[in-house]
Backbone of each chain as ProteinMPNN parsed JSONL, in Angstrom:
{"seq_chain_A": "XXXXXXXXXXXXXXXXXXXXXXXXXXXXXXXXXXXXXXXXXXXXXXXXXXXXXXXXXXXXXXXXXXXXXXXXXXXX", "coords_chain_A": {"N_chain_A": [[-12.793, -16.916, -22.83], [-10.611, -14.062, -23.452], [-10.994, -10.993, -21.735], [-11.714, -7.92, -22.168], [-11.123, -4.969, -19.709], [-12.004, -1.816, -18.186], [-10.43, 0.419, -15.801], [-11.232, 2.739, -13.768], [-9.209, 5.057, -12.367], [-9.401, 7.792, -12.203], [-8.728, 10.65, -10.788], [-7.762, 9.707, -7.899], [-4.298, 9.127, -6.549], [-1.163, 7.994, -7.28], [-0.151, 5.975, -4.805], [-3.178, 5.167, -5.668], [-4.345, 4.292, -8.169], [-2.761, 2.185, -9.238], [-2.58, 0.121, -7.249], [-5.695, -0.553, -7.951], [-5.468, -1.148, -9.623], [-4.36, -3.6, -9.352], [-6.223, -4.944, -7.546], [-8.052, -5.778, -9.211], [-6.729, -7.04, -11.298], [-5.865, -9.143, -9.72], [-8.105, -10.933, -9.628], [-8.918, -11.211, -12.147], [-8.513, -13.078, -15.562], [-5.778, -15.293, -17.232], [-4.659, -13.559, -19.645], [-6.527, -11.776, -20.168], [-7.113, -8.075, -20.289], [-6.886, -5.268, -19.264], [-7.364, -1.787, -18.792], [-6.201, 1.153, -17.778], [-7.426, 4.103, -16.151], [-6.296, 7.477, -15.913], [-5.572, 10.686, -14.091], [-3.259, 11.071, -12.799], [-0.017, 12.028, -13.141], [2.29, 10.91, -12.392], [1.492, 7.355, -11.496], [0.929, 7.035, -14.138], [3.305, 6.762, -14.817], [4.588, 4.971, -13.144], [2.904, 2.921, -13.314], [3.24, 1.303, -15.799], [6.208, 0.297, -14.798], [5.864, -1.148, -12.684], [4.421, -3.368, -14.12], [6.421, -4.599, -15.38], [8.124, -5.231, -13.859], [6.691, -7.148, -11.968], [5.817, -8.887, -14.132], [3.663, -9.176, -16.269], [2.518, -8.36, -18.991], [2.834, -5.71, -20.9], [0.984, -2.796, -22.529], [0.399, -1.039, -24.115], [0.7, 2.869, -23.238], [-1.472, 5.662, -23.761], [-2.575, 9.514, -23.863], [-4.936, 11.324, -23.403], [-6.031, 14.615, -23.884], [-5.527, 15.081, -21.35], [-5.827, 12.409, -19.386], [-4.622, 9.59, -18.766], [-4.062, 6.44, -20.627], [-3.64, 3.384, -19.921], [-2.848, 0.294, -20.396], [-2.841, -3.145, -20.102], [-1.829, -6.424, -20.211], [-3.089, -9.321, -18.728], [-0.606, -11.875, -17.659], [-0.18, -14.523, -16.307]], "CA_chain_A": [[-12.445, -15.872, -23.793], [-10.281, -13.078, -22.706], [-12.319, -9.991, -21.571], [-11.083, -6.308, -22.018], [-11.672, -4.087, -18.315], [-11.872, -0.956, -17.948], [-10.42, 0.486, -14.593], [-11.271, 4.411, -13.956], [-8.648, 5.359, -11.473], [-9.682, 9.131, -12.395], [-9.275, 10.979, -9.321], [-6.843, 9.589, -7.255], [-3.564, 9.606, -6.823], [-0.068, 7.26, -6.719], [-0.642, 4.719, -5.988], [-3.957, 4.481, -5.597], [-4.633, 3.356, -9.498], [-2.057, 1.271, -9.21], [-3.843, -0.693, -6.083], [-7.471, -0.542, -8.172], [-5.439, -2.738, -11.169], [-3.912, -5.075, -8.826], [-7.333, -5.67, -6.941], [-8.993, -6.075, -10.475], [-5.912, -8.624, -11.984], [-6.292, -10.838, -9.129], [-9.763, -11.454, -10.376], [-9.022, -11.466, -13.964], [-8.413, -14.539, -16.183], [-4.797, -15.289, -18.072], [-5.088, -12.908, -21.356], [-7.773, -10.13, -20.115], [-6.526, -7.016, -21.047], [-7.044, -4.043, -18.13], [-6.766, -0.408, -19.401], [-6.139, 1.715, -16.324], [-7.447, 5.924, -16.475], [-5.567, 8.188, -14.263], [-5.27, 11.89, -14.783], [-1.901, 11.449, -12.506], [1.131, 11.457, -14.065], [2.887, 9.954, -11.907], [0.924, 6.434, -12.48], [1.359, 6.977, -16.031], [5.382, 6.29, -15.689], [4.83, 3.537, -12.223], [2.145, 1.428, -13.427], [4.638, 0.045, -16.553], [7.756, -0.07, -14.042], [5.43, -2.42, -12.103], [4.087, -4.408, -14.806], [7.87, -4.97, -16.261], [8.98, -6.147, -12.686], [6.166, -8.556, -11.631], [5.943, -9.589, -15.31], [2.582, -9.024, -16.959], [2.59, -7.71, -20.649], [2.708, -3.806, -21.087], [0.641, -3.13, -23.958], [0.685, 0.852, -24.487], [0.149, 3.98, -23.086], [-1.427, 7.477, -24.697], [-2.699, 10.582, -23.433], [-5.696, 12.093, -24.453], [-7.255, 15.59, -22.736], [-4.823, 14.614, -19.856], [-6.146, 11.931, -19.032], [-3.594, 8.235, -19.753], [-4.612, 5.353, -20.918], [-2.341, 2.255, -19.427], [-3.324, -0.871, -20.661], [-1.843, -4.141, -19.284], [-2.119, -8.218, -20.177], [-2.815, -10.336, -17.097], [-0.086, -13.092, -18.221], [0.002, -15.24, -15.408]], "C_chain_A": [[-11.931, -14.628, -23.048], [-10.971, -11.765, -23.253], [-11.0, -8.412, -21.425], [-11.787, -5.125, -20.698], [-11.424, -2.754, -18.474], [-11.912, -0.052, -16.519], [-10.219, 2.575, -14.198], [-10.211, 4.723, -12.633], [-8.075, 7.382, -11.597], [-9.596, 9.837, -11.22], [-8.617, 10.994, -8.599], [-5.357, 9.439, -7.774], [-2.55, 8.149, -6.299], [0.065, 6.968, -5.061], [-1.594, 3.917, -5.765], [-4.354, 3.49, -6.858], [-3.87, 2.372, -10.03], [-2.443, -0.213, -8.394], [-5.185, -0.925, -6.888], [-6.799, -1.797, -9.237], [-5.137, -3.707, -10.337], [-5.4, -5.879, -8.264], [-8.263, -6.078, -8.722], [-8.144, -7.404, -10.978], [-6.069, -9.717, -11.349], [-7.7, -11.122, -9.33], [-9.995, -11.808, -11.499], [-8.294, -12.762, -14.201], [-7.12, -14.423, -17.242], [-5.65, -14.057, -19.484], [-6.131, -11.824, -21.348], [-6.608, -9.024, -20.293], [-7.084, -5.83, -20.086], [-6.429, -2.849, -18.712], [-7.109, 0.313, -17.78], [-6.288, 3.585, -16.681], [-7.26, 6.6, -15.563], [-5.35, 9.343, -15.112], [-3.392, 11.959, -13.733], [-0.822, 10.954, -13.178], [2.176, 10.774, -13.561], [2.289, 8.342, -11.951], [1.355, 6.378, -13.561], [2.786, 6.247, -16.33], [5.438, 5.028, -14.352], [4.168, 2.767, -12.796], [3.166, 0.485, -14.773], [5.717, -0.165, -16.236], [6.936, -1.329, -13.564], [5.447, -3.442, -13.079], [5.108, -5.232, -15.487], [8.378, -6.053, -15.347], [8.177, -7.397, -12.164], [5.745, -9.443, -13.013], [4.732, -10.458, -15.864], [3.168, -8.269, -18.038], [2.023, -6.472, -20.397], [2.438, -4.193, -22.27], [1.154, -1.647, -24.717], [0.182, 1.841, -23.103], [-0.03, 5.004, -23.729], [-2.141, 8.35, -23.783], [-3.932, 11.03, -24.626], [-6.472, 13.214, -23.131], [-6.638, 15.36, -21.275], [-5.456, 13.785, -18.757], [-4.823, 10.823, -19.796], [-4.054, 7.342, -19.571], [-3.969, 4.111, -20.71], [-3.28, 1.093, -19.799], [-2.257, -1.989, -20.689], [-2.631, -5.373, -19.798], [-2.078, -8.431, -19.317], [-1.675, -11.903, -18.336], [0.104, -14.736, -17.101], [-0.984, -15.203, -13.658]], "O_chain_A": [[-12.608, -14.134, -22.146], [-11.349, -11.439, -24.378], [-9.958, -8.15, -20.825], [-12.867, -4.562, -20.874], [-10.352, -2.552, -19.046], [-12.998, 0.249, -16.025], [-9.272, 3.338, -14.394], [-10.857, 4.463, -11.618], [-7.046, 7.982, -11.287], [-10.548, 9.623, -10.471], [-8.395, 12.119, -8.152], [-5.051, 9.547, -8.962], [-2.857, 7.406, -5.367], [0.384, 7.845, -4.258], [-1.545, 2.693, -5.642], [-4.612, 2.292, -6.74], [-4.146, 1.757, -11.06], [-2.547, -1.333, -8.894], [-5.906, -1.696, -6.255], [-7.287, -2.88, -9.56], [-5.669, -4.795, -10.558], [-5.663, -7.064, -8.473], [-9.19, -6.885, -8.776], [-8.633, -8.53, -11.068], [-6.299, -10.845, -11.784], [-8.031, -12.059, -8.605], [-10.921, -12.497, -11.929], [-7.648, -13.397, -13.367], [-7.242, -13.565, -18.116], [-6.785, -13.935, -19.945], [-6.496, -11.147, -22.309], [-5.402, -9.245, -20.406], [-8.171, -5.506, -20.565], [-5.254, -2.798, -19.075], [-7.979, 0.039, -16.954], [-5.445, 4.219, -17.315], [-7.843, 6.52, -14.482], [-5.066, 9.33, -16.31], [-2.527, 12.788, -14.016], [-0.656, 9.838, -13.669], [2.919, 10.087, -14.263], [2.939, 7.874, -12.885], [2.233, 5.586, -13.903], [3.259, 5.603, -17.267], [6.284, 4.146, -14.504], [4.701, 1.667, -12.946], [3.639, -0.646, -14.667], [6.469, -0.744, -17.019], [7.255, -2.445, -13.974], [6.29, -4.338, -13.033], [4.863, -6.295, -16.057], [8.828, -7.169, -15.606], [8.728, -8.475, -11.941], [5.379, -10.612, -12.891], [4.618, -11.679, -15.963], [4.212, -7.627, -17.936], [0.967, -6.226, -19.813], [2.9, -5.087, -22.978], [2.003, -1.381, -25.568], [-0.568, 1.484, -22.194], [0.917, 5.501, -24.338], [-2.349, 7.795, -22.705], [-3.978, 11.085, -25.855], [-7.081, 12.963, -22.091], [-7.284, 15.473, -20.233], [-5.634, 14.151, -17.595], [-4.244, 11.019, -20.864], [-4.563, 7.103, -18.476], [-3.667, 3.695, -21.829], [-4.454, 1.092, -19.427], [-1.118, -1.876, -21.141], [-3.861, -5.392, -19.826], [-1.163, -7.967, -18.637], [-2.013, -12.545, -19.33], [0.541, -15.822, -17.481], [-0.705, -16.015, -12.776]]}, "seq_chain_B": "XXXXXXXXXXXXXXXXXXXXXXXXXXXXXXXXXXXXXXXXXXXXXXXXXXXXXXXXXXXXXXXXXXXXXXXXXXXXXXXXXXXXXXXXXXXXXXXXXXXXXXXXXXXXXXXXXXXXXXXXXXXXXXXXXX", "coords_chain_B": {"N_chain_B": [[17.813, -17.418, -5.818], [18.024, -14.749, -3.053], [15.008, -14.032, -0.998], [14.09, -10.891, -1.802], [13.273, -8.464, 1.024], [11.943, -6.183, 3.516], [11.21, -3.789, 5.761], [9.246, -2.128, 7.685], [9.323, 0.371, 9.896], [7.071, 2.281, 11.786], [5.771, 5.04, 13.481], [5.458, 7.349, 14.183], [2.679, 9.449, 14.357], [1.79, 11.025, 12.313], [0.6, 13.302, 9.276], [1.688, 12.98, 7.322], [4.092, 10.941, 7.761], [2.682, 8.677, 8.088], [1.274, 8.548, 5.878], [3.441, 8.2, 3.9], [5.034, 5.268, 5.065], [2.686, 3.953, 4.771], [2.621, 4.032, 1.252], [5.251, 3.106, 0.627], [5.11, 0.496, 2.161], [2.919, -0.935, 0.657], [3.193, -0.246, -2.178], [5.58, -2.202, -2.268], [4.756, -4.394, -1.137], [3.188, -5.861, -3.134], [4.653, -5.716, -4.862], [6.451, -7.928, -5.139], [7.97, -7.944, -2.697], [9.131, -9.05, 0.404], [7.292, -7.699, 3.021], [6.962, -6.723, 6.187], [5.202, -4.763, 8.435], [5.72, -2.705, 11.585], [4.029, -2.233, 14.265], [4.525, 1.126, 16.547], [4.235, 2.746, 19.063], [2.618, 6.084, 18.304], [1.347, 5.872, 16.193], [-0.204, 3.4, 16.451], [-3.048, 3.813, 17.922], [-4.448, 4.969, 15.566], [-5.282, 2.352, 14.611], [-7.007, 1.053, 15.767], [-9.925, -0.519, 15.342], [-12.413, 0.923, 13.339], [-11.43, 3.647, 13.792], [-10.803, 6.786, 13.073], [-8.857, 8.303, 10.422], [-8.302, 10.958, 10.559], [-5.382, 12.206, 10.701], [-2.665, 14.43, 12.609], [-1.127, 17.641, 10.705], [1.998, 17.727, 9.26], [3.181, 19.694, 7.818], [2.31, 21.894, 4.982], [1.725, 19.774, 3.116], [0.498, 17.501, 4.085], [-2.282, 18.426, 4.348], [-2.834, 18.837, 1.636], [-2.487, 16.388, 0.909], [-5.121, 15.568, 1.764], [-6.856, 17.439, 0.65], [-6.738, 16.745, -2.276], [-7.49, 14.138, -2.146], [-5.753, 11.984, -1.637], [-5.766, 8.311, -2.043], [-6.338, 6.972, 1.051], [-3.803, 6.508, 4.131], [-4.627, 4.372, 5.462], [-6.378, 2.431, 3.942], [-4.539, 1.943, 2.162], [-2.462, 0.557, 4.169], [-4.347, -2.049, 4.396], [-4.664, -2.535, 1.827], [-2.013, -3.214, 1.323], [-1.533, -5.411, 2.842], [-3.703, -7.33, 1.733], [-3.612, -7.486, -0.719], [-1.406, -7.787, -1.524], [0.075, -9.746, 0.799], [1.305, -8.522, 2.649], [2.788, -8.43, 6.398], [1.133, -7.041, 9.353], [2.086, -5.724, 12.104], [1.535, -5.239, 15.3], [3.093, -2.942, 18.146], [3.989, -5.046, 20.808], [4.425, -3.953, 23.236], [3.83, -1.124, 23.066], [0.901, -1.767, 22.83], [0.481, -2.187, 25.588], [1.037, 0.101, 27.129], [-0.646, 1.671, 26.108], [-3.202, 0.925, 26.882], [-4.196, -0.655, 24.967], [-6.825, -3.417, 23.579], [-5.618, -5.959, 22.001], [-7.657, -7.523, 20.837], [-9.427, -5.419, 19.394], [-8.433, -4.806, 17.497], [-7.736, -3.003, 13.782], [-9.115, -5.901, 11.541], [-7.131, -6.368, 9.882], [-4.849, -6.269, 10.844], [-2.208, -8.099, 12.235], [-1.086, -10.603, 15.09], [0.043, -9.404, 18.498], [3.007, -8.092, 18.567], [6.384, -8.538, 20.299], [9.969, -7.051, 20.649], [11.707, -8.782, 20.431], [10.918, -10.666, 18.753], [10.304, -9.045, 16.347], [12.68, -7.707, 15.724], [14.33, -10.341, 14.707], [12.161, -10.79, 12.75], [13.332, -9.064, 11.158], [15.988, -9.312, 10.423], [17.777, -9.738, 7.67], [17.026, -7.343, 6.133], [15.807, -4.635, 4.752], [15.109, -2.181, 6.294], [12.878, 0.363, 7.255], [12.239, 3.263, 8.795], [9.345, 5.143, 10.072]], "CA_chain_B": [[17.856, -16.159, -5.312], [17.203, -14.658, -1.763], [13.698, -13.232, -1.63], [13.875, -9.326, -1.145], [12.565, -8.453, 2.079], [11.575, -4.9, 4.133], [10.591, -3.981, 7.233], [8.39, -0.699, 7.897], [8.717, 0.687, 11.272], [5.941, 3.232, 11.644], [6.308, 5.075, 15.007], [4.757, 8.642, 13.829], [1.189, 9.888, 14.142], [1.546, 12.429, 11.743], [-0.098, 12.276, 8.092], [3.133, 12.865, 5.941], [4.787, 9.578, 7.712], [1.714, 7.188, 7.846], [0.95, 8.155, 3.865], [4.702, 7.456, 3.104], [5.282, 4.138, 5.004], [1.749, 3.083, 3.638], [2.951, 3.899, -0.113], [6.515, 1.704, 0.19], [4.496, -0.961, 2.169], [2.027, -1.477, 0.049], [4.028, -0.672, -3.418], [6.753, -2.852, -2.371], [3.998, -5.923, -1.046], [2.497, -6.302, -4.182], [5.938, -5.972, -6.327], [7.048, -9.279, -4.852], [9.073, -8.014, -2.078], [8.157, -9.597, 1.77], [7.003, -6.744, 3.781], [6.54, -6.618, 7.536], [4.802, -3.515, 9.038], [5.699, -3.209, 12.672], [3.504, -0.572, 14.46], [4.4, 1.339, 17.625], [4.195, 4.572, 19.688], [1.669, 7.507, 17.907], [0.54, 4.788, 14.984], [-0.815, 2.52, 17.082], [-4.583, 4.317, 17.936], [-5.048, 4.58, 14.197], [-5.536, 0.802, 13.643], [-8.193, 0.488, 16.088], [-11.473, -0.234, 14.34], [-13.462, 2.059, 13.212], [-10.766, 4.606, 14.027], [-10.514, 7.75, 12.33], [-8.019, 8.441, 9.652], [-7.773, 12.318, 10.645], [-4.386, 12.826, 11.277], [-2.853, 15.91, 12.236], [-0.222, 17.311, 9.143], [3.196, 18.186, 10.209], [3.177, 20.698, 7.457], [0.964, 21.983, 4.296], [1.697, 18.973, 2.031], [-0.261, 16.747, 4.556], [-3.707, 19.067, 4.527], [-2.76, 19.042, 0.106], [-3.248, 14.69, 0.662], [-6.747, 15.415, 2.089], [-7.761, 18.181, -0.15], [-6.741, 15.951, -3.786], [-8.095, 12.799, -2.178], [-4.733, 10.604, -2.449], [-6.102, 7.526, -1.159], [-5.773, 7.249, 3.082], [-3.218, 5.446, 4.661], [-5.278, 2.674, 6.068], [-6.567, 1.661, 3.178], [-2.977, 1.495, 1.609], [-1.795, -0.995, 4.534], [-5.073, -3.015, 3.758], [-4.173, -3.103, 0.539], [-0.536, -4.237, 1.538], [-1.8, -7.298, 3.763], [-5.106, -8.471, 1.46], [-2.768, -7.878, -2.27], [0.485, -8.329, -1.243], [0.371, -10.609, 2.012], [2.201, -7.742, 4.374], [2.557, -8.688, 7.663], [1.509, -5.567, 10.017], [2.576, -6.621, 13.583], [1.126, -4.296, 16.829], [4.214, -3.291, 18.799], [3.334, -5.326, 22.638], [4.413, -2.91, 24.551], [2.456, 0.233, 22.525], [-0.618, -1.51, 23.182], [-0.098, -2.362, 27.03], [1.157, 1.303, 27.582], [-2.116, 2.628, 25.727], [-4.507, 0.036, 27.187], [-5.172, -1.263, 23.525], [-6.783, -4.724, 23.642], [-5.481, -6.439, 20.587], [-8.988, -7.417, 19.461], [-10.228, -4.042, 19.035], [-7.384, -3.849, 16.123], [-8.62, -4.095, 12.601], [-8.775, -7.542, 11.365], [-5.673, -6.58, 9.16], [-3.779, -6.136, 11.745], [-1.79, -9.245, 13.047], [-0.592, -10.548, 16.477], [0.867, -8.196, 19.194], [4.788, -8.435, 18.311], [7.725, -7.816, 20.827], [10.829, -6.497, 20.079], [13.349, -9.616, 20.068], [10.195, -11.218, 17.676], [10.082, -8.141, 15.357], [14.184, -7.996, 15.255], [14.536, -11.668, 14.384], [11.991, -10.647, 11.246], [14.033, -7.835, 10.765], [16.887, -9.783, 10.017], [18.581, -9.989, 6.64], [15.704, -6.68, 5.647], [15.912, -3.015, 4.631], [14.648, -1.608, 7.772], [12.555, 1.868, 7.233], [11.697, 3.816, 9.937], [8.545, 6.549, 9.528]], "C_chain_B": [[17.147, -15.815, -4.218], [15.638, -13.98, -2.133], [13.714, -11.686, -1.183], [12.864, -8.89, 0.155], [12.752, -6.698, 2.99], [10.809, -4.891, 5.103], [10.292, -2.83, 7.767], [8.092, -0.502, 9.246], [7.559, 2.17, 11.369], [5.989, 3.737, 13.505], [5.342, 6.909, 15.456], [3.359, 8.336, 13.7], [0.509, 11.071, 13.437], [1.118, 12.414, 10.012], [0.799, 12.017, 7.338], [3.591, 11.057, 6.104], [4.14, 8.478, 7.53], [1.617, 7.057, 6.559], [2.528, 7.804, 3.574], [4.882, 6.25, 3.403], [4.228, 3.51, 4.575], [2.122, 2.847, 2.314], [4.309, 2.878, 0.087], [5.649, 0.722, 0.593], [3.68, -1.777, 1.121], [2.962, -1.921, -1.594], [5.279, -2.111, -3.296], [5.79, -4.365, -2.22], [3.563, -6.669, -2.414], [3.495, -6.045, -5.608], [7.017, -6.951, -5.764], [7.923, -9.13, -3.727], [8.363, -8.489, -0.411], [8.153, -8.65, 2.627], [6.521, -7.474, 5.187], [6.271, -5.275, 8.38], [4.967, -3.677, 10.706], [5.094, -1.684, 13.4], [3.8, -0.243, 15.602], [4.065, 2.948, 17.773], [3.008, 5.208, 19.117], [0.882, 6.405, 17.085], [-0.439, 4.174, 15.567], [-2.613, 2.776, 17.419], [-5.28, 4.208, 16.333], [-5.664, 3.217, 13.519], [-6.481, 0.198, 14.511], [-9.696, 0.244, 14.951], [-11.967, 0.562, 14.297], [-12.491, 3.792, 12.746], [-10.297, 5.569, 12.966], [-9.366, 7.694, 11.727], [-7.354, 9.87, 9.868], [-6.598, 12.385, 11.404], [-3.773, 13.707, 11.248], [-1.442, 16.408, 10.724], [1.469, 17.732, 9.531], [3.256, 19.46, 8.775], [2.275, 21.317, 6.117], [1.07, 20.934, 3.51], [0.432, 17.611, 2.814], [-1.853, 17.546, 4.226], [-3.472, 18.94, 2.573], [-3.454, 17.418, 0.553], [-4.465, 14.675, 0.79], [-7.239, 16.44, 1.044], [-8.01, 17.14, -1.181], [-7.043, 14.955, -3.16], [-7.317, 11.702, -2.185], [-5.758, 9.336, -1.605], [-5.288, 7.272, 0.325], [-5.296, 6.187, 2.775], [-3.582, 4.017, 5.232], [-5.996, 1.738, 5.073], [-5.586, 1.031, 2.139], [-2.725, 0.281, 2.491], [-3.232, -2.07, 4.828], [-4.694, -3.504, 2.826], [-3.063, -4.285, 0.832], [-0.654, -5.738, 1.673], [-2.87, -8.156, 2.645], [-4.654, -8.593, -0.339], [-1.803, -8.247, -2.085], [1.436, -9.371, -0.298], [1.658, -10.136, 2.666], [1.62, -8.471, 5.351], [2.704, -6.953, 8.846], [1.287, -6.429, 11.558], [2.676, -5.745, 14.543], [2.174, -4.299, 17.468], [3.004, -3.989, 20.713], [3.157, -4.404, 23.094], [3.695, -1.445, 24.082], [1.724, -0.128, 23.174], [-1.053, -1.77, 24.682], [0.407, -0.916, 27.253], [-0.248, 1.893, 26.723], [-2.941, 1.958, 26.45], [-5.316, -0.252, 26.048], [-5.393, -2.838, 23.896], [-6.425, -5.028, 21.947], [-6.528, -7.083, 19.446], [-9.719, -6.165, 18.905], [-9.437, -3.743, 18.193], [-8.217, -4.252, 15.146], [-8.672, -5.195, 12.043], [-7.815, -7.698, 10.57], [-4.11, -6.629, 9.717], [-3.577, -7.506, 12.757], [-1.886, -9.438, 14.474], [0.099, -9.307, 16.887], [2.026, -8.798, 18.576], [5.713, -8.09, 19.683], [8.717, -7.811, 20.468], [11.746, -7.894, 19.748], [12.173, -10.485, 18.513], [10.689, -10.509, 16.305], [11.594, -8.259, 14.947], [14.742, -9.595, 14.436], [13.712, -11.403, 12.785], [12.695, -9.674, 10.362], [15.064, -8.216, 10.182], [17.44, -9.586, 8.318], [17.333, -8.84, 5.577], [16.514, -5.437, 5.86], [15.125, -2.697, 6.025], [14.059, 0.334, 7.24], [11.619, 2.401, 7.773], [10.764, 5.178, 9.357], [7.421, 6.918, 10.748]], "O_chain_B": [[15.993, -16.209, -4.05], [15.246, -13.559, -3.222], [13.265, -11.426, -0.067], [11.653, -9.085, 0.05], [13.865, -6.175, 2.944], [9.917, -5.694, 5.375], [11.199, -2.374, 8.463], [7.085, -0.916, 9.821], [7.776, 3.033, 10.518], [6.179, 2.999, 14.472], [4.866, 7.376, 16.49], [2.867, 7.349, 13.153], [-0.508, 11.74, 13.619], [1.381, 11.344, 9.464], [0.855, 10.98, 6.677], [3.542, 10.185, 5.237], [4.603, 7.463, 7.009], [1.758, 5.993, 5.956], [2.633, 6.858, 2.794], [4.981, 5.557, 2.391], [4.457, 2.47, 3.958], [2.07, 1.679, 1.929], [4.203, 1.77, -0.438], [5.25, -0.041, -0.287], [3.789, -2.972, 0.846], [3.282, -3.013, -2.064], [5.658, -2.8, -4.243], [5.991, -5.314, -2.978], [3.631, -7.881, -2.62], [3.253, -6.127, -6.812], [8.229, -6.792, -5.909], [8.723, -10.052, -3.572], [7.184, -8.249, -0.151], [9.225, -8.625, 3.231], [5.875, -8.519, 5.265], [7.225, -4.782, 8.981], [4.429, -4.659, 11.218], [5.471, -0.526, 13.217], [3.489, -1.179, 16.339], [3.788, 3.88, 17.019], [2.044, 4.661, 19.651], [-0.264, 6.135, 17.442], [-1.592, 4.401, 15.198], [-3.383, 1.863, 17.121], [-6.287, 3.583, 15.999], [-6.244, 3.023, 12.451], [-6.871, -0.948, 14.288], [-10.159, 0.909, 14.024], [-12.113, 1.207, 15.335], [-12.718, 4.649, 11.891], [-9.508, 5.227, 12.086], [-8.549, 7.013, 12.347], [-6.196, 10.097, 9.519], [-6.647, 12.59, 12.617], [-3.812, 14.311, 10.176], [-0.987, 15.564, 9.952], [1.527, 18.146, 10.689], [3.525, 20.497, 9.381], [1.103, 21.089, 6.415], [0.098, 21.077, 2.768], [-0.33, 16.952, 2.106], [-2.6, 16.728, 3.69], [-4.642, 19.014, 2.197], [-4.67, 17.227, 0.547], [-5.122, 13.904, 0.091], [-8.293, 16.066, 0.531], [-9.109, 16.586, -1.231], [-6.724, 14.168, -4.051], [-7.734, 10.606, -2.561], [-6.401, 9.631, -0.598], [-4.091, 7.352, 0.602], [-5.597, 5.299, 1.978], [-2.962, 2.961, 5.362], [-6.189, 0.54, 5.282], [-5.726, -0.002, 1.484], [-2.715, -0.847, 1.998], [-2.985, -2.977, 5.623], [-4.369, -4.687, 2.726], [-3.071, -5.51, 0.709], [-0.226, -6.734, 1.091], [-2.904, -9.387, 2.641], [-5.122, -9.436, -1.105], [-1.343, -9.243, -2.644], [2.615, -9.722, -0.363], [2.634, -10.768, 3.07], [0.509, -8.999, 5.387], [3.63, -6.173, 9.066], [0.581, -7.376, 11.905], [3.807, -5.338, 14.806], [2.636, -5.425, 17.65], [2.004, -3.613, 21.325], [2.083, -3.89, 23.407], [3.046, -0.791, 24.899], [1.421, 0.546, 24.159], [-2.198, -1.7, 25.126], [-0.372, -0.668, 28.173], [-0.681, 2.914, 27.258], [-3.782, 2.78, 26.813], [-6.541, -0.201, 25.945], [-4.486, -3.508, 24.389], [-6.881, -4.443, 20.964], [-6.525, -7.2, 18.22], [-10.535, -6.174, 17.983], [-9.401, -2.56, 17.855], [-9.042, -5.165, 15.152], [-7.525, -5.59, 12.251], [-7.412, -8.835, 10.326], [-2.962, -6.856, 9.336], [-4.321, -7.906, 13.652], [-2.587, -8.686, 15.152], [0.586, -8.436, 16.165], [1.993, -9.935, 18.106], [5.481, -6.928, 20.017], [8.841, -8.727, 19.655], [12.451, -7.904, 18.74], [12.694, -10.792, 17.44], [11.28, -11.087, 15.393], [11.84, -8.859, 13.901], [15.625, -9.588, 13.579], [14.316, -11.683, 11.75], [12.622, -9.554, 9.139], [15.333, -7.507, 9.212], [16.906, -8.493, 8.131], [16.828, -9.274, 4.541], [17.421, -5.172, 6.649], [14.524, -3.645, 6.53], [14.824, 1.259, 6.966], [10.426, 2.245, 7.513], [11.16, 6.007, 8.538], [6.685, 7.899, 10.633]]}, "name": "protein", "num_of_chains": 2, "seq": "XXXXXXXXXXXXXXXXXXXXXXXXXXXXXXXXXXXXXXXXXXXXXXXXXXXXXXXXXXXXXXXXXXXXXXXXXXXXXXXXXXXXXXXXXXXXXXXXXXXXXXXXXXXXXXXXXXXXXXXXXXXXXXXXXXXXXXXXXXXXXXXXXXXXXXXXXXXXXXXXXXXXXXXXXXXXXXXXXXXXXXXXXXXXXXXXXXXXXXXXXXXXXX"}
């Protein structure tokens, strides 16, 4: 059953929270669902360039309190 | 289609250049492209074990990376090699002009390399020197 993660990458900076999802996806199972929290904004606009180019499912991003919320399908 | 391929010379001991060729190495390892890190000159002490990360800044944006915490360079070209399967490759001759033994590197760090080796991977590759 696919599992929903939650990956706090609060804190650091491009591209560390970018590095915290990849070490988390290779662990995850087709169809989990990884939300990624980064107060940088840079992240915010790389982590769905990545996910477009190695070709995992972008689900959304929002913004709340400046903090963003990236959430990604493992598809493969 | 060929496979995109890059080749990170690292040659600086200063923090600006290690945090930049860490960020392409790594970003680029783990977005499908075949990275090869080749380390010589100033770099080279950094990848002993253990070995401190304090490097000095060439101007204030380096002492800004350590205040905000970006994540250090050495754990970027970890990343590279143990997500992305970079190859980081000790220049020879660095480590016989330092008196580095090549086991005292970190275990992410490949064979020594020499130059006609490293050129031959270099081949048909973006080449970016830091």
């Amino acid at each position: 059953m696919a599992e929903k993660k939650i990956i706090d990458g609060r804190g650091s900076f491009c591209p560390g929270p970018l590095m915290e999802l990849i070490g988390v996806l290779k662990m995850s199972q087709i169809g989990d669902e990884l939300e990624v929290l980064s107060n940088d904004k840079g992240s915010a606009k790389d982590i769905p360039e990545w996910v477009r180019k190695v070709g995992h499912e972008y689900v959304s991003t929002t913004e709340e309190d400046g903090v963003w919320h990236i959430t990604v399908r493992k598809t493969k | 289609m060929a496979v995109e391929k890059i080749c990170v010379v690292v040659v600086s001991g200063t923090r600006e250049r290690l945090q930049m060729a860490a960020m392409v190495a790594s970003v680029a390892a783990v977005s499908g492209i075949e990275v090869t890190i080749f380390l010589s000159m100033n770099s080279v002490p950094y990848f002993i074990k253990g070995a401190s990360t304090d490097a000095p800044s060439e101007g204030s944006f380096g002492d800004l990376i350590v205040k905000k915490k970006a994540p250090d360079f050495k754990t970027l070209f970890r990343q590279a090699v143990e997500l992305g399967d970079a190859k980081i490759l000790p220049c020879s001759m660095a480590l016989d002009i330092a008196g580095i033994e090549a086991d005292t590197l970190e275990p992410f760090v490949g064979e020594p390399t020499g130059l006609a080796s490293f050129l031959d991977a270099a081949r048909d590759a973006q080449v970016w020197t830091f």
